[in-house]
C-alpha positions in Angstrom: -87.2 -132.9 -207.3 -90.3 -131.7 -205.4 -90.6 -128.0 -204.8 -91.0 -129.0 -201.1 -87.5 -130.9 -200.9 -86.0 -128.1 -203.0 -87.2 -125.6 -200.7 -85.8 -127.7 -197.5 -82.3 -128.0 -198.9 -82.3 -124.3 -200.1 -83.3 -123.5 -196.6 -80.7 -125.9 -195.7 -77.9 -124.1 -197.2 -79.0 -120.6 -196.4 -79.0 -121.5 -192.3 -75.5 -123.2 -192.9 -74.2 -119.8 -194.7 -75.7 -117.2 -192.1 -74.8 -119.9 -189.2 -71.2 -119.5 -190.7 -71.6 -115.9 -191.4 -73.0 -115.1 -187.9 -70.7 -117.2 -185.7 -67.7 -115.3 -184.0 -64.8 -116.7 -185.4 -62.3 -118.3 -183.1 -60.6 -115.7 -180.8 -62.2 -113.1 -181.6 -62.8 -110.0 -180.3 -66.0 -108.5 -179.3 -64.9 -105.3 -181.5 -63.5 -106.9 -184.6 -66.4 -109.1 -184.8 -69.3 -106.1 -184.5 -66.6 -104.7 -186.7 -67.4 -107.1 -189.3 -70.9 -107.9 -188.9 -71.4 -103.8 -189.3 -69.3 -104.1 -192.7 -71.6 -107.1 -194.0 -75.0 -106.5 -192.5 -75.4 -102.4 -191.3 -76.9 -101.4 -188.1 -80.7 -102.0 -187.6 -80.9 -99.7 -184.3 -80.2 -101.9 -181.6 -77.4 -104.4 -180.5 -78.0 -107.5 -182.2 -74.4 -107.8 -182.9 -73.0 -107.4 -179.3 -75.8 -109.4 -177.8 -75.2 -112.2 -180.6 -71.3 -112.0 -179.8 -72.4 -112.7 -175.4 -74.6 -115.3 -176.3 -72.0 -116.9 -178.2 -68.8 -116.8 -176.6 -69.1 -114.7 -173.6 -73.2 -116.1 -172.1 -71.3 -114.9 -168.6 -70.9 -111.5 -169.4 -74.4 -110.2 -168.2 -73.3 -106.6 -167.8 -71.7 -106.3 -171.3 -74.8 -104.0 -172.3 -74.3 -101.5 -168.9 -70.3 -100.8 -169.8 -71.2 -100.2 -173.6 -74.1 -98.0 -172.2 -71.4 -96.2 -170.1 -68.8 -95.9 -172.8 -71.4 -93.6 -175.0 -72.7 -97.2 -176.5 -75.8 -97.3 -175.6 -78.4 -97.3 -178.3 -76.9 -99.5 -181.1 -73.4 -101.3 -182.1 -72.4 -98.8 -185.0 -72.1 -96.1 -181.6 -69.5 -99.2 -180.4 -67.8 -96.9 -183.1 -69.3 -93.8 -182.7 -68.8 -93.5 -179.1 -66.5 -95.8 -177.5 -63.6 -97.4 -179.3 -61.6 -96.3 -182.6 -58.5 -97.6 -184.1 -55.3 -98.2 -182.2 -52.1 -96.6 -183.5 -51.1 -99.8 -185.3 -54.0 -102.0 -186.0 -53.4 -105.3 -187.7 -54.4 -104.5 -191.2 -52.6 -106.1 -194.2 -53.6 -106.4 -198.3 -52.1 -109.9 -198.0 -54.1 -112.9 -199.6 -54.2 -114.7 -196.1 -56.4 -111.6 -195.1 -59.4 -112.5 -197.0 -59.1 -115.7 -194.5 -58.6 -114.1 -191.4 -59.6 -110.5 -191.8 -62.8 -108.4 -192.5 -62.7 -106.6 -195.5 -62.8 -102.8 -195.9 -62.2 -100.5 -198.5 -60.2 -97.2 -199.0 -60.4 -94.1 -201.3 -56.7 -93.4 -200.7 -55.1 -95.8 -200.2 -51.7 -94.7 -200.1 -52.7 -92.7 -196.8 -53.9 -96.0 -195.2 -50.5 -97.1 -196.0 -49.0 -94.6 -194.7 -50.6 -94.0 -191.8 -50.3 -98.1 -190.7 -47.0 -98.6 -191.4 -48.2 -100.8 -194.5 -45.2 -101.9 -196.8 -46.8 -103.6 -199.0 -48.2 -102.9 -203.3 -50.9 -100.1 -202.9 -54.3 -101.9 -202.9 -58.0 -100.7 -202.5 -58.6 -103.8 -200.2 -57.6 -103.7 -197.0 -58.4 -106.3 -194.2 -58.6 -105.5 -190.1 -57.1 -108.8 -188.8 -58.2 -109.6 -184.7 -55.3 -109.8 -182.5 -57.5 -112.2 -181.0 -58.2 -112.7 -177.1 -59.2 -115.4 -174.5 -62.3 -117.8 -174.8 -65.4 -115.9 -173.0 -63.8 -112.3 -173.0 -65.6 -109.3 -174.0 -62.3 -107.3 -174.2 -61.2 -105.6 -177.4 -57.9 -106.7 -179.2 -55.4 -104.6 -179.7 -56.3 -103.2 -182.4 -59.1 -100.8 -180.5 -58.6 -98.3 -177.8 -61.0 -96.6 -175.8 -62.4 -93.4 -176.9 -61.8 -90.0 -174.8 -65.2 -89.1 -173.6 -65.7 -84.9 -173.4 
């Protein structure tokens, strides 16, 4: 094999994983999946995340970046977190194996409190995953597992 050809297909196979990496899964929610691009990639500054989540499902929703502004939002998506939406009181988390499927993966020091404070019934883990509760096609709504943050 050529170093040319083997540089095609390993380009190949890196644009299939980001591509898959990337997309918004279906249903999901613009929060669960800046969620869980955060948790892989980290914030660079800006809203490459949010903006990649419009373009995607929700092309439409031209004044996403104006309400994110106004919800305290408006620099970068880690202040999506920062700023404007936290946890509900019962998100969808679970240390089930179907979660590693479905969910995004996060980890927690304690977590016997996680349990607790989730309602979580099942064997203590350190790996947790925040499933979407999932939404319509096009919507830039959160799931239920987010709820707006007070603001001062």
């Amino acid at each position: 094999m050529d170093k040319d050809t083997m540089e095609s297909e390993v380009r190949t196979i890196v644009d299939a994983a980001s591509a898959r990496i990337l997309t918004p899964r279906e249903g999901e929610c613009l929060v669960c999946y800046v969620f869980r691009q955060l948790g892989e990639f980290g914030c660079d500054g800006t809203h490459r995340f949010a903006l990649t989540f419009r373009d995607r499902t929700a092309p439409r929703a031209t004044a996403l970046m104006e309400r994110l502004g106004s919800m305290g939002a408006c620099c970068c998506d880690c202040e999506v977190f920062n700023n404007a939406y936290t946890f509900a009181s019962r998100p969808w988390i679970t240390g089930a194996a179907f979660g590693a499927d479905i969910g995004t993966e996060f980890e927690s020091q304690e977590p016997v409190d996680l349990r607790e404070e989730f309602g979580i019934n099942e064997s203590p883990a350190r790996v947790f995953y925040l499933c979407c509760q999932f939404v319509r096609r096009g919507s830039t709504q959160p799931c239920p597992n987010w709820v707006r943050m007070g603001r001062w």
